[in-house]
N, CA, C and O of each residue as an XYZ file, in Angstrom:
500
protein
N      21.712     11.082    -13.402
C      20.443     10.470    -13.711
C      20.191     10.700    -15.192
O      20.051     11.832    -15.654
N      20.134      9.543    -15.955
C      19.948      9.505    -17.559
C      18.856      8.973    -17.663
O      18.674      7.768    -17.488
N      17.798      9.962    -18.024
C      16.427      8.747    -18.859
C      16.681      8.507    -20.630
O      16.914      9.208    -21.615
N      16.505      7.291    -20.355
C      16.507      7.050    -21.728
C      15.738      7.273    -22.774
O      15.039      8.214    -22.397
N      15.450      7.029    -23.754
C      14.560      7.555    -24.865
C      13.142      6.746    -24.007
O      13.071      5.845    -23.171
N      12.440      7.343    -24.500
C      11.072      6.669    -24.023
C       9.805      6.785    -25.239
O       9.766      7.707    -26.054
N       8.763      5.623    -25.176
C       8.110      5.795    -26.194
C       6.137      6.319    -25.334
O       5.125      6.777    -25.864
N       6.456      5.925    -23.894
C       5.092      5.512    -23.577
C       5.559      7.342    -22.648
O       6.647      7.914    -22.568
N       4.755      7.575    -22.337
C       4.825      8.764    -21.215
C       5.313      8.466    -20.207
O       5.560      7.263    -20.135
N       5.641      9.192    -19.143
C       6.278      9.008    -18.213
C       5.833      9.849    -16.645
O       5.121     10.827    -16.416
N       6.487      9.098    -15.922
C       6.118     10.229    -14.339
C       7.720      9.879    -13.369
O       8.422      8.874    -13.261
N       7.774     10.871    -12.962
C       8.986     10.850    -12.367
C       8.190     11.340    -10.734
O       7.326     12.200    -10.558
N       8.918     10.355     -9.620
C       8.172     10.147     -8.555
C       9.604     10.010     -7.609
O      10.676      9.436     -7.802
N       8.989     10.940     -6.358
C      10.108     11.049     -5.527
C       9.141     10.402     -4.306
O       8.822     11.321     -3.552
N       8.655      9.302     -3.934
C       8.268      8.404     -2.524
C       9.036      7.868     -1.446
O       9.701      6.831     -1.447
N       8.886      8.607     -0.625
C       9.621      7.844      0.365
C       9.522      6.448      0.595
O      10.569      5.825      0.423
N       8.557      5.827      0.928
C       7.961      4.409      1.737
C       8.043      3.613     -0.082
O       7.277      3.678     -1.044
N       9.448      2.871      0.168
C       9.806      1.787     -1.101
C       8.375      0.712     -1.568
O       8.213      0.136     -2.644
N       7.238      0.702     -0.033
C       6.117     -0.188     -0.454
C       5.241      0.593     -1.298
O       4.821      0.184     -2.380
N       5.014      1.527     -0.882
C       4.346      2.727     -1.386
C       4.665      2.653     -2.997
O       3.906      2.084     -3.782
N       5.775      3.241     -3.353
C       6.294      3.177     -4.844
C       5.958      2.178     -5.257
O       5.223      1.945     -6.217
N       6.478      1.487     -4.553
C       6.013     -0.397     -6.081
C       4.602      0.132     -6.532
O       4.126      0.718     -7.504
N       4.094     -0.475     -5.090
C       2.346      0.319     -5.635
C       2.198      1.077     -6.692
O       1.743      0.740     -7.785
N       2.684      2.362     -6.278
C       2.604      3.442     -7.761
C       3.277      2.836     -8.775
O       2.790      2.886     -9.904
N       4.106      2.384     -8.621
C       4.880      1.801     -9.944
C       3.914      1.070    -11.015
O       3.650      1.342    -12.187
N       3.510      0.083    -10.191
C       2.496     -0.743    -11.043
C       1.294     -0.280    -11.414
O       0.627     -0.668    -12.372
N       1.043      0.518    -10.673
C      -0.568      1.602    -10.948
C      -0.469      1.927    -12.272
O      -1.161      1.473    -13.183
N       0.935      3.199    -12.391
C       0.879      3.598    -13.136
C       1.531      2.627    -14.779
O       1.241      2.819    -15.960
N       2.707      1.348    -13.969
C       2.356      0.863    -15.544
C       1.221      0.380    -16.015
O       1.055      0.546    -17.223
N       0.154     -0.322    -15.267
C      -1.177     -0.663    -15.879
C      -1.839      0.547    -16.593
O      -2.585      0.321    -17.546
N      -1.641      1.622    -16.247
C      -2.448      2.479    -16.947
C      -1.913      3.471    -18.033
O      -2.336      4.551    -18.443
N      -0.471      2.454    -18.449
C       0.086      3.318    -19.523
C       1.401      4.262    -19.211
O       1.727      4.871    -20.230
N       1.973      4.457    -18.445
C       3.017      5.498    -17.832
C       4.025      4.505    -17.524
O       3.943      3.484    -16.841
N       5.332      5.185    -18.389
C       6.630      4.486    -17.341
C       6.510      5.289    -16.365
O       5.675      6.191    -16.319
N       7.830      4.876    -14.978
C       8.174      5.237    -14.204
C       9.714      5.715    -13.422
O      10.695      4.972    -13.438
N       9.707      6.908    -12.838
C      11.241      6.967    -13.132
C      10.975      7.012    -11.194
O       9.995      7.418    -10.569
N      12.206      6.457    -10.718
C      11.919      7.203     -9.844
C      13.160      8.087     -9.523
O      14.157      7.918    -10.225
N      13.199      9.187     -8.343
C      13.674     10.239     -7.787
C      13.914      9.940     -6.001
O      13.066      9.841     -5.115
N      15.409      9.853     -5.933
C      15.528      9.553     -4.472
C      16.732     11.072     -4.351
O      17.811     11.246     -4.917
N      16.001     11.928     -3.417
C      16.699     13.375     -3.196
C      18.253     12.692     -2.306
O      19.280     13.357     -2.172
N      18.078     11.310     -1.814
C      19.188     11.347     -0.684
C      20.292     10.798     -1.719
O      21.455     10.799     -1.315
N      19.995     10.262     -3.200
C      21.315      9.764     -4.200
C      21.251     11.237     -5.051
O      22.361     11.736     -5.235
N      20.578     11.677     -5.367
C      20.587     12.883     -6.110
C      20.834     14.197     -5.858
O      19.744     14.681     -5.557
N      21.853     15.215     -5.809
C      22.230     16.565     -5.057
C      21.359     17.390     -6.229
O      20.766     18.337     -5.715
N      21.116     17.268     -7.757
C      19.679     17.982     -8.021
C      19.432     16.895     -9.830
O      20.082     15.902    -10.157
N      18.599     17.403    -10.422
C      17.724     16.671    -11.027
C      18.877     17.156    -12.533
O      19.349     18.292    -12.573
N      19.139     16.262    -13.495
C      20.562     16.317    -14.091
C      19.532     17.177    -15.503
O      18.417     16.869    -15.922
N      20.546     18.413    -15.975
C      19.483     18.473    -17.439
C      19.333     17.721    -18.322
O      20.124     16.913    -18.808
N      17.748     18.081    -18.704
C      17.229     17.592    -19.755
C      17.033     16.316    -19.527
O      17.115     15.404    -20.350
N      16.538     16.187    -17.403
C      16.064     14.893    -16.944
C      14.466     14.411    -17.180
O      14.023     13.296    -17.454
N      13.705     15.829    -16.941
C      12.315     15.542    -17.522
C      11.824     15.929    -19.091
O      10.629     15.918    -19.386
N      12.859     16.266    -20.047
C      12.382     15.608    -21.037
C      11.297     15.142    -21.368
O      11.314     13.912    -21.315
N      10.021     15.709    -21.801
C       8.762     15.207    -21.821
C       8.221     14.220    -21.093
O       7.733     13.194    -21.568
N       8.314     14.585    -19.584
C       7.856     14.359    -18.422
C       6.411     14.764    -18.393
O       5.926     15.855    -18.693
N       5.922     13.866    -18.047
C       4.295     13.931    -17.896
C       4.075     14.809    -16.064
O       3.468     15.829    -15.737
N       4.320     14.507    -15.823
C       4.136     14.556    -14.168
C       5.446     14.369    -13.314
O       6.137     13.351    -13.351
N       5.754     15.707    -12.380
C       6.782     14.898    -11.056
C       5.596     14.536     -9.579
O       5.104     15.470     -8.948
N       5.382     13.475     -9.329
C       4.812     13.224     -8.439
C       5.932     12.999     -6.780
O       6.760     12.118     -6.550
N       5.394     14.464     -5.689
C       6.253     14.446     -5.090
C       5.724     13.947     -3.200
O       4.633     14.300     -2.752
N       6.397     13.395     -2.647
C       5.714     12.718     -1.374
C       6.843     13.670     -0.140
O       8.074     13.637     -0.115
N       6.106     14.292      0.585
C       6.252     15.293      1.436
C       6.738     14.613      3.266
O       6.663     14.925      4.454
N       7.200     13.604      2.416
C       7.784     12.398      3.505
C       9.233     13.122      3.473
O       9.869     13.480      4.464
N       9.514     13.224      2.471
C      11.057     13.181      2.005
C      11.604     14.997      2.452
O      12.758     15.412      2.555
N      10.835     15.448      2.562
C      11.311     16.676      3.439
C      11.240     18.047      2.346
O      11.829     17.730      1.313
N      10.924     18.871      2.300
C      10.656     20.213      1.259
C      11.967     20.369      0.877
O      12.431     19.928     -0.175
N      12.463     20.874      1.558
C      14.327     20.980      1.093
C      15.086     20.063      0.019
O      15.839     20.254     -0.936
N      14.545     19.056      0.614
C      15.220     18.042     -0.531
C      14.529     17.505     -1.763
O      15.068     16.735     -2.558
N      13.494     17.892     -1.847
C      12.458     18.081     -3.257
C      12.762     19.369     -3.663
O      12.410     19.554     -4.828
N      13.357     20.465     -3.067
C      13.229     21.923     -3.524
C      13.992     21.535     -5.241
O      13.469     22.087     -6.209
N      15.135     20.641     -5.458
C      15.897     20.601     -6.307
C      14.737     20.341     -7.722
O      14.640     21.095     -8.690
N      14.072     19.270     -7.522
C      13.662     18.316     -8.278
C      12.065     19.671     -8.360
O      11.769     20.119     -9.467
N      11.408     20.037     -7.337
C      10.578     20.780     -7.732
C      10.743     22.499     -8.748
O      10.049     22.865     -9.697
N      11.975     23.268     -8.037
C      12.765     24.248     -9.806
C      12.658     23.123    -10.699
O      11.494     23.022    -11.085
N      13.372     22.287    -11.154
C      13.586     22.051    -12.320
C      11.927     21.688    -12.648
O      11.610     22.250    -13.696
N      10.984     21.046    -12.156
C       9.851     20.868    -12.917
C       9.522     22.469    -13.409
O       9.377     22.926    -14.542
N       9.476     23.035    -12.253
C       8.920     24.609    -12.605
C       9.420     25.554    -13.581
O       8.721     26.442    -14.070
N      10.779     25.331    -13.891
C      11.111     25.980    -14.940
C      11.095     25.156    -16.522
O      11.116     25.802    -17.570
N      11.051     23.534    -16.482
C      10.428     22.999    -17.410
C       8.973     22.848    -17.822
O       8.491     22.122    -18.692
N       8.447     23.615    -17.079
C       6.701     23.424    -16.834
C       6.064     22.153    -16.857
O       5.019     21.887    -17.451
N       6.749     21.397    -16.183
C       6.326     20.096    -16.046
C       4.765     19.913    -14.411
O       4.897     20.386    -13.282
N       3.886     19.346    -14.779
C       3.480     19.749    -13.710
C       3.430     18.620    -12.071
O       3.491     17.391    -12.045
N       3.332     19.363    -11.141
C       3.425     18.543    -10.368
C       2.016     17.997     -9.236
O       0.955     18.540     -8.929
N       2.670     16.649     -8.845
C       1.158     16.766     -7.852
C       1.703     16.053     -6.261
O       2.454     15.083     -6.355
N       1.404     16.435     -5.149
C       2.332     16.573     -3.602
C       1.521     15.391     -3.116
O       0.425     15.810     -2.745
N       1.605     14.314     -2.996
C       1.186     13.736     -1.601
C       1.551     14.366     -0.676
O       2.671     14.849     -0.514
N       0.416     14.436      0.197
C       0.808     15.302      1.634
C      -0.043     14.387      2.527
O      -0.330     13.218      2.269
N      -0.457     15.187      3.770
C      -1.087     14.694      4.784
C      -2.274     15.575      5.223
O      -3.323     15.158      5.715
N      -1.907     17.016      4.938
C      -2.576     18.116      5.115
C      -3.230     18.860      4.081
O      -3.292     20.043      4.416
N      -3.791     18.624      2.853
C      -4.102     19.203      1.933
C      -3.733     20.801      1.934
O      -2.855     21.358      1.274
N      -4.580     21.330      2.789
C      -4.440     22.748      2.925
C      -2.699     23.333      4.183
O      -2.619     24.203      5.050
N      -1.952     22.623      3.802
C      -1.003     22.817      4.489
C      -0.115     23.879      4.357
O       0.209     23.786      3.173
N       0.529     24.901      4.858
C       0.468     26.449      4.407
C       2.011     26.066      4.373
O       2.679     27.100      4.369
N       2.560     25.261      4.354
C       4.187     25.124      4.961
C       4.850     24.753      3.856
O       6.078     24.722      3.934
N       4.063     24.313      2.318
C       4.483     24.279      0.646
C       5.730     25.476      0.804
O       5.852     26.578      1.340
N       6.375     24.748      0.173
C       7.355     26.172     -0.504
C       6.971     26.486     -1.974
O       6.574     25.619     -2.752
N       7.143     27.978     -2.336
C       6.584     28.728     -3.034
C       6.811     27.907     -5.041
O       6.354     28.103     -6.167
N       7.672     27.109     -4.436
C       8.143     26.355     -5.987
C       6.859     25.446     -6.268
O       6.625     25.042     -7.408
N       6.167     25.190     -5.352
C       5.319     24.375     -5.695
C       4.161     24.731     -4.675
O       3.722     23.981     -3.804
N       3.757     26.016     -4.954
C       2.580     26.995     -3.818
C       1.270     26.582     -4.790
O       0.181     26.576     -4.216
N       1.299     26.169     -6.489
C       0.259     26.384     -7.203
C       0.166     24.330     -7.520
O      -0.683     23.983     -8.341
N       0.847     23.434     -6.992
C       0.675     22.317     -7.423
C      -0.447     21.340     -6.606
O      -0.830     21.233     -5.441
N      -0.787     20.602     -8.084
C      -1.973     19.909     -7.046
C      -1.617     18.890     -6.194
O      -0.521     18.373     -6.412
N      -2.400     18.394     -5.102
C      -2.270     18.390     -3.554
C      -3.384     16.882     -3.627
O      -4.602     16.940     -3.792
N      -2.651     15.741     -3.472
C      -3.301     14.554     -2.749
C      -3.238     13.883     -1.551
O      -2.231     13.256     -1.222
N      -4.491     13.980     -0.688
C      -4.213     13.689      1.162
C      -3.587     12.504      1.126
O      -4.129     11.677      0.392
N      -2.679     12.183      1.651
C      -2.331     10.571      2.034
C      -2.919     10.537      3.528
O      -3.158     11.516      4.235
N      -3.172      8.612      3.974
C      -3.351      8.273      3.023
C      -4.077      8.159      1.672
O      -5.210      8.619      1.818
N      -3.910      7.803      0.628
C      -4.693      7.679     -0.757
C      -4.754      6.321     -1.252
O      -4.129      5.296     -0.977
N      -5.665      6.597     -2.043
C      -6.176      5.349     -3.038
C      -5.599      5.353     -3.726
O      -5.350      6.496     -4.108
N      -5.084      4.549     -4.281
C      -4.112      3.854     -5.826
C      -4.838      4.763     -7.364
O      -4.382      5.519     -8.222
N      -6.238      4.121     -7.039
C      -6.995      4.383     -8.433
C      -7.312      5.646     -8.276
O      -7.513      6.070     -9.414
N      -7.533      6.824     -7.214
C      -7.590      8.168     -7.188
C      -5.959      9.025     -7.282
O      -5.958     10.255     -7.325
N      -5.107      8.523     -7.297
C      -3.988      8.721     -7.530
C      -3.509      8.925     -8.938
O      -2.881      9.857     -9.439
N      -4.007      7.722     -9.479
C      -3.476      7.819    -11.100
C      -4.813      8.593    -11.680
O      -4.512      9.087    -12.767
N      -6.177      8.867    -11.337
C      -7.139      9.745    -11.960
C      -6.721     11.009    -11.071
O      -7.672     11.760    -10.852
N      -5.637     11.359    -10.575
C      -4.960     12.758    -10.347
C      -4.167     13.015    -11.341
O      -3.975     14.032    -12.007
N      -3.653     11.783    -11.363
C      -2.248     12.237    -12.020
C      -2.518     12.586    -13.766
O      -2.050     13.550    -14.371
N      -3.222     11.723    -14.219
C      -4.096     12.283    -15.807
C      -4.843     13.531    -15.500
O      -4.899     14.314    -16.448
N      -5.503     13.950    -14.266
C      -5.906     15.188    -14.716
C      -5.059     16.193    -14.103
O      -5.627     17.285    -14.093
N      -3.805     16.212    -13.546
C      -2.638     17.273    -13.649
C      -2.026     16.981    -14.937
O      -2.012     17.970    -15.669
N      -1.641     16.186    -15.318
C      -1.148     15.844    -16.461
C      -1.439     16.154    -18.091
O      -0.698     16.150    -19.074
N      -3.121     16.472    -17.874
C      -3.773     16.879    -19.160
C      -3.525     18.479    -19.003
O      -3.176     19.270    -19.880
N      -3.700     18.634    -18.148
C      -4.100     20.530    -18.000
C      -2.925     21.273    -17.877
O      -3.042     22.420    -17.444
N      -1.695     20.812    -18.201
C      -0.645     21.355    -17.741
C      -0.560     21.672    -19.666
O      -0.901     20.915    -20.576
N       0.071     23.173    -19.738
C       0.182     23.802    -20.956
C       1.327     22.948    -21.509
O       1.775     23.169    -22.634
């Protein structure tokens, strides 16, 4: 996985449901963000120096903890920050790589999605 140079910011998004993504896809290009996406079942882990001034990994809890575990280290040791679609907000079953990331119930709104994703995105050091 090679991202190329980029000029606009970016979010790297691991969604299961391909309808789902477009959605985000376009959300987030209207509001300024490329988009990369992240499929754990072509990827065995996230290649270095893939998030590269990565704004956000936005991760969907469809796709199974195990197989985000890859893609969630590498945000964590790049301090990239992340934010979980889940189902359960308060769901105790997070693995510890991503015990402190912020947490959106699906289903979700499009436009509360991308006003998540700017405010994980701003506050991250």
């Amino acid at each position: 996985m090679t991202i190329a140079c980029r000029r606009k910011p970016w979010i790297m998004a691991a969604i299961h449901d391909a309808v789902v993504a477009l959605d985000v896809q376009s959300a987030f290009a209207e509001a300024g963000f490329d988009y990369v996406s992240y499929d754990p079942d072509l990827v065995s882990a996230p290649s270095e120096g893939a998030l590269d001034d990565c704004s956000l990994v936005l991760l969907d809890q469809d796709f199974g903890w195990a197989q985000l575990k890859p893609l969630a280290e590498k945000a964590r040791a790049d301090r990239v920050p992340a934010l979980i679609l889940m189902y359960d907000e308060n769901d105790r079953s997070i693995p510890a790589e991503l015990s402190r990331a912020a947490r959106l119930a699906k289903p979700f709104d499009t436009e509360k999605l991308v006003e998540s994703m700017r405010r994980v995105s701003q506050a991250a050091p």
